[in-house]
C-alpha distance (Angstrom), angle and dihedral (degrees) to the residues before:
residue distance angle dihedral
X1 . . .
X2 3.91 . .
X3 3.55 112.8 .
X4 3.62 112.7 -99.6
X5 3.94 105.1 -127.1
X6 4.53 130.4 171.8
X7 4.10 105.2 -90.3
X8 3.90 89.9 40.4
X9 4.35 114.7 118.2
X10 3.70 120.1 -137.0
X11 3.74 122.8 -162.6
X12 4.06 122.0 -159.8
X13 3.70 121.2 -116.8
X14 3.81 130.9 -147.6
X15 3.74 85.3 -88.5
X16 3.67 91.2 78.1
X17 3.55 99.6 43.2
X18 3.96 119.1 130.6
X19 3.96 88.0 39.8
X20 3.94 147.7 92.1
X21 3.93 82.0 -87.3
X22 3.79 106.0 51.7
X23 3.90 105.3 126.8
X24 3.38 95.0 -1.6
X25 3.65 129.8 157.1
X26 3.57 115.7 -158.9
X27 3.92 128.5 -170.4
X28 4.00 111.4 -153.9
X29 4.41 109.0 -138.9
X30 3.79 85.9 168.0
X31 3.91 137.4 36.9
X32 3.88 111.7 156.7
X33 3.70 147.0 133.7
X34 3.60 87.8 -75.6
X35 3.51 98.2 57.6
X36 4.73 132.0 -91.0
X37 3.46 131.4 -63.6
X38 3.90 116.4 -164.0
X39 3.96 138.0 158.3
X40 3.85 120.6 -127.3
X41 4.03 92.5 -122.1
X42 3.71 95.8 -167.5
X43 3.78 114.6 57.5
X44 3.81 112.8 82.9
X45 4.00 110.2 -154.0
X46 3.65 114.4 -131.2
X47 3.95 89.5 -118.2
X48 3.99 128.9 83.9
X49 3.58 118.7 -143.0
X50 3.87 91.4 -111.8
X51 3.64 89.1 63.5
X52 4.28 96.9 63.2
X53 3.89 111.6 89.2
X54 3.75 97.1 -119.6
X55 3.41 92.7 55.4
X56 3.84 108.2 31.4
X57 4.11 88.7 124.4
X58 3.95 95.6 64.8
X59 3.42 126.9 80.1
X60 3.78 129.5 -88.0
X61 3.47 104.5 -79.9
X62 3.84 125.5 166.7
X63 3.67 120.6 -102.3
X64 4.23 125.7 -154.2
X65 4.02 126.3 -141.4
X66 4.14 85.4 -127.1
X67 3.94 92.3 175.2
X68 3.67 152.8 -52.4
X69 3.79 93.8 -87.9
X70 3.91 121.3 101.0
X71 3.84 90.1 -19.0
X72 4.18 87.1 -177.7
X73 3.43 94.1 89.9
X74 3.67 151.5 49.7
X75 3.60 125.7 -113.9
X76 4.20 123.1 -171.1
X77 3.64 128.2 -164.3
X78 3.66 109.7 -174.6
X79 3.82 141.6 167.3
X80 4.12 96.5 -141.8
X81 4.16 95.3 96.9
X82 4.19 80.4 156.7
X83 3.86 90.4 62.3
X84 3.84 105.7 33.7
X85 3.36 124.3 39.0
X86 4.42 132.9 -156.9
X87 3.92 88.4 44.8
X88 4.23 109.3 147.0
X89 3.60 101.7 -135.8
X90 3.81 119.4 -132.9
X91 3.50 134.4 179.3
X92 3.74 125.0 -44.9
X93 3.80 108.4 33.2
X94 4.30 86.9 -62.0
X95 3.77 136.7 125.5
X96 3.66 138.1 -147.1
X97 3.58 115.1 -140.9
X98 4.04 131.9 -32.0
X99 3.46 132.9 168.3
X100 3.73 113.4 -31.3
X101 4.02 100.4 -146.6
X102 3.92 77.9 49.6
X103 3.83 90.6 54.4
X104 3.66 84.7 46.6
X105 3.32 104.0 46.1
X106 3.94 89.9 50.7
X107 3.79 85.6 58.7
X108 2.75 98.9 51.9
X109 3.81 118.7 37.7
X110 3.47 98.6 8.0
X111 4.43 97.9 54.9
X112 3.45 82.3 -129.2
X113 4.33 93.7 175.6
X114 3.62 132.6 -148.2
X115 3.77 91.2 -102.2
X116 4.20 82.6 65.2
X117 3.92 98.7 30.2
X118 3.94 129.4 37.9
X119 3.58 123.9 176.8
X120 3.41 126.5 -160.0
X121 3.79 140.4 -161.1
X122 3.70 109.6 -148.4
X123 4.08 128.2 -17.8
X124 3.42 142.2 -140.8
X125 3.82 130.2 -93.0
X126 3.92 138.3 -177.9
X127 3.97 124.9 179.9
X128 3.97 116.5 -119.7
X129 3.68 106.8 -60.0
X130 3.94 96.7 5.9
X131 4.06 90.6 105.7
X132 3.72 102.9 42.2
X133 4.09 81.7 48.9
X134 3.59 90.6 53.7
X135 3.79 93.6 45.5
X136 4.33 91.2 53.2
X137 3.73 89.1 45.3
X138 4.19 87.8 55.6
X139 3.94 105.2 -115.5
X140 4.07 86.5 120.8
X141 3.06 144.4 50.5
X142 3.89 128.2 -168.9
X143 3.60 113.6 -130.5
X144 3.76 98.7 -179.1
């Protein structure tokens, strides 16, 4: 089996229809001895970012159903390291994180897009060993 690795896509099979993950396309940004960390890519939320309390001053912005994990906050992966800063970079010319008033900022005064800024609610997590398990058994496929 190929090595799973951050920057790879997964794509749900039949085996995990009915749940959270039916259809779902998830990016990895971490794979480790500690476990993955990905971001359903796929599942627009019915809410813009305008429309959240904390950031009811910036502009409508779409936001992403990233996962059932920690579903409290917001999470960004962009490809703008010129406009926000403290981003982890991963695999395939994206970042994880970075300043949030920067993320904002590029939003909104900068028309910083959703091809160069995604935000999600939520992401995805699996223990050490959980994900390649899951893979074996059939629930995912890797698309890249």
């Amino acid at each position: 089996m190929k090595n799973l690795q951050a920057g790879m896509s997964l794509k749900s099979t039949a085996a995990l229809n009915g749940s959270f993950f039916e259809h779902a396309t998830i990016l990895l940004v971490e794979h480790n001895e500690e476990g993955s960390i990905g971001f359903v890519t796929n599942k627009p939320l019915e809410k813009s970012l305008h429309e959240l309390i904390e950031f009811n001053h910036s502009k409508p912005f779409p936001l992403m159903d990233g996962g059932p994990v920690d579903r409290e906050h917001l999470f960004v992966l962009h490809k703008r390291p010129d406009l926000i800063e403290g981003g982890k970079q991963i695999p395939n010319g994206l970042y994880l994180g970075g300043h949030m008033e920067q993320v904002i900022k590029a939003i909104n005064t900068k028309g910083a897009n959703q091809e160069e800024i995604q935000l999600f609610i939520g992401y995805c997590g699996w223990d050490l060993g959980e994900l390649e398990a899951e893979v074996e058994e059939g629930s995912w496929i890797i698309s890249q």
